[in-house]
C-alpha positions as a Markdown table, in Angstrom:
| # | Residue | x | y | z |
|---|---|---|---|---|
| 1 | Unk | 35.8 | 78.3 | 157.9 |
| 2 | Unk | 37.7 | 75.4 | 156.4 |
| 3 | Unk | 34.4 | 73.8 | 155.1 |
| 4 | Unk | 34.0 | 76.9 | 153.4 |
| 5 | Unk | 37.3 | 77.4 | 151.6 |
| 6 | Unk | 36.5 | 73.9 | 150.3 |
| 7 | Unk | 33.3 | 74.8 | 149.0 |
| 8 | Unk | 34.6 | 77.8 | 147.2 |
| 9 | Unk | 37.1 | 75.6 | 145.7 |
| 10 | Unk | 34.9 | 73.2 | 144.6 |
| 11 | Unk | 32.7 | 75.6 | 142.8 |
| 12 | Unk | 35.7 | 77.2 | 141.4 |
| 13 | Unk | 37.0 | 73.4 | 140.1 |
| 14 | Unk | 33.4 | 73.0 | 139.0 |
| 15 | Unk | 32.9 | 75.9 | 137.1 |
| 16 | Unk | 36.3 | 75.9 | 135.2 |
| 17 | Unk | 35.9 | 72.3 | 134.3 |
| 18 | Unk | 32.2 | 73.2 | 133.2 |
| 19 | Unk | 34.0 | 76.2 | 131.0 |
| 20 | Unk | 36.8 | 73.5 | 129.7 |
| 21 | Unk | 33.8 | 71.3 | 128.7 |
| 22 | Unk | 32.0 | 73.8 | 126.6 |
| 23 | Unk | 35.5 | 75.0 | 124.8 |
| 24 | Unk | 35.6 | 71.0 | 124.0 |
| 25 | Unk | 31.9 | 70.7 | 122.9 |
| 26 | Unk | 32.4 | 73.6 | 120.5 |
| 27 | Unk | 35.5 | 72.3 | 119.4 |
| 28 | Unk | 33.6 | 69.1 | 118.8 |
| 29 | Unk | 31.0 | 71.2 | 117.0 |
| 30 | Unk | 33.9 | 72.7 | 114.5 |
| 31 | Unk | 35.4 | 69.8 | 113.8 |
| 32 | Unk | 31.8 | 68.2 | 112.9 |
| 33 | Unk | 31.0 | 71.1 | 110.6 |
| 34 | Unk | 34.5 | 70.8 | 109.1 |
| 35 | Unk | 34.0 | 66.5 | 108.1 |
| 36 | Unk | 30.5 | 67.4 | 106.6 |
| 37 | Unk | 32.0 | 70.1 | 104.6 |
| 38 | Unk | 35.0 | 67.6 | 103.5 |
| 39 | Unk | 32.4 | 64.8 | 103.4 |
| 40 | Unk | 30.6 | 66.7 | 100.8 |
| 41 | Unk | 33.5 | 67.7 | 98.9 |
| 42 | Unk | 34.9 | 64.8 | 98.4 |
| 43 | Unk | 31.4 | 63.4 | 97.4 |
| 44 | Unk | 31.6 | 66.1 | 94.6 |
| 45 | Unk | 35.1 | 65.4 | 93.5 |
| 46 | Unk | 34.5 | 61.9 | 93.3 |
| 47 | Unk | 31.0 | 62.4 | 91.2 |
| 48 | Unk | 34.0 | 65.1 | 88.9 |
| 49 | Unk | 36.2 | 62.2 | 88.7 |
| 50 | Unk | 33.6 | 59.9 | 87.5 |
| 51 | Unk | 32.0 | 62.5 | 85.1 |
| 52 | Unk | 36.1 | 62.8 | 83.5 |
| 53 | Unk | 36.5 | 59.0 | 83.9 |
| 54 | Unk | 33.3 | 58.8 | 81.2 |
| 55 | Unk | 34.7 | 61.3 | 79.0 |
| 56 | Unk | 37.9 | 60.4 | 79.1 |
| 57 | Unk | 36.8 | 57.1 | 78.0 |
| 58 | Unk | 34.8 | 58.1 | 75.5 |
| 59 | Unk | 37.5 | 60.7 | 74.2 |
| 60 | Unk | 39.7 | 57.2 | 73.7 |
| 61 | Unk | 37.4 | 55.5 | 71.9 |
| 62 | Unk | 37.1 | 58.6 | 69.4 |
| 63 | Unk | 40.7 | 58.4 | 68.7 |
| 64 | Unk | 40.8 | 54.4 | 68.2 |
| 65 | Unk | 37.8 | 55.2 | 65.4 |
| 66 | Unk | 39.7 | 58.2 | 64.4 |
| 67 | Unk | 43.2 | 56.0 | 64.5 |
| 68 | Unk | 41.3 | 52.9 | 62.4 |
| 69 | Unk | 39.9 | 55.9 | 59.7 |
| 70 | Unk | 43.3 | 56.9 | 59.0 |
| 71 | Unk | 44.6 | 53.7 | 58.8 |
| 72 | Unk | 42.1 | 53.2 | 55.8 |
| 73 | Unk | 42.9 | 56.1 | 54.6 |
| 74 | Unk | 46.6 | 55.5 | 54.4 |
| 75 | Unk | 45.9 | 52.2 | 53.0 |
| 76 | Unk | 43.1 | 53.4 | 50.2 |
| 77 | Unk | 45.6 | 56.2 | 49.0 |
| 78 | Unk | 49.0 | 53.5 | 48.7 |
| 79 | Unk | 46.5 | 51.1 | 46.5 |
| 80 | Unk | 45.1 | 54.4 | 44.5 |
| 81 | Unk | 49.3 | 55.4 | 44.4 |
| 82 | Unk | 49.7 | 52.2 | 43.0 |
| 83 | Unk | 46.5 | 51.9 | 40.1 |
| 84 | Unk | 48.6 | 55.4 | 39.2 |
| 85 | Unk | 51.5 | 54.2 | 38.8 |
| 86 | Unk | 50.4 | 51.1 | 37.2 |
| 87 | Unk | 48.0 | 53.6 | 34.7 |
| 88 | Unk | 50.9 | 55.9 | 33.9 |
| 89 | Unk | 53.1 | 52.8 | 32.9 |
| 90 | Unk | 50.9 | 51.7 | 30.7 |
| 91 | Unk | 50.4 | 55.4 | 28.8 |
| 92 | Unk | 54.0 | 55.5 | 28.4 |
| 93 | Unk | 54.0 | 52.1 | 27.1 |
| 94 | Unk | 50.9 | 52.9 | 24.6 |
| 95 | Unk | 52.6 | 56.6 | 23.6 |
| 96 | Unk | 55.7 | 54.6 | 22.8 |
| 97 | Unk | 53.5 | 52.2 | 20.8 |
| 98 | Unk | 51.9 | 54.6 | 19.3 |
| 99 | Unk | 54.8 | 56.5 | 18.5 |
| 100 | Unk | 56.8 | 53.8 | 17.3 |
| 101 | Unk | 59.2 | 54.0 | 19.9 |
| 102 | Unk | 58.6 | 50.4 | 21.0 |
| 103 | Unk | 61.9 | 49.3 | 19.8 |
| 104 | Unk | 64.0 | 51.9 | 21.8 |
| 105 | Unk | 64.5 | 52.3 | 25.5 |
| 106 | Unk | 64.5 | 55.4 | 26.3 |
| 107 | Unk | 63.6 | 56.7 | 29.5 |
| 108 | Unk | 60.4 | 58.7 | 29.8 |
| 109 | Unk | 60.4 | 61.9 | 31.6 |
| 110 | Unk | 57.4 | 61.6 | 34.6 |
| 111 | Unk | 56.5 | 65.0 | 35.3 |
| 112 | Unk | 54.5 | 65.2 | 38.9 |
């Protein structure tokens, strides 16, 4: 009867370790399924990141051009300020002239 006893505990060892092996192999089989469904999200993010990496880049270079366009803007409008100025002066001079005014100094009201 003792050979018997140890038999039955055997198969009892046996088949709980069996049991503990297939709680591990579907474990194993979750955790698999898990890194391909991380694996494949992170290959998405990383083709996201790459897509916003281009357009950020290209969203840069649209605001050097933009940047360099006002720039010449800035600069076209001082020198046109400037040929203004430079045309007024010279009516006031020539409506002074013309008015025989040339000989006093008196200070021209600009109006702008």
């Amino acid at each position: 009867m003792g050979y018997l006893c140890v038999f039955t505990l055997v198969r009892a060892l046996k088949a709980a370790a069996e049991s503990r092996a297939e709680g591990a192999e579907d474990q194993l089989r979750r955790c698999k399924t898990q890194l391909d469904e991380t694996s494949r999200q992170n290959q998405e993010l990383s083709g996201v990141k790459a897509r916003l990496s281009q357009e950020n880049f290209e969203l840069q270079r649209q605001v050097q051009e933009l940047d360099a366009g006002n720039a010449a803007l800035a600069k076209a409008r001082s020198q046109l300020q400037a040929q203004l100025d430079d045309a007024k002066a010279r009516l006031d001079d020539e409506t002074r002239v013309r008015l025989g005014l040339h000989c006093c100094r008196w200070p021209v009201l600009r109006v702008r």
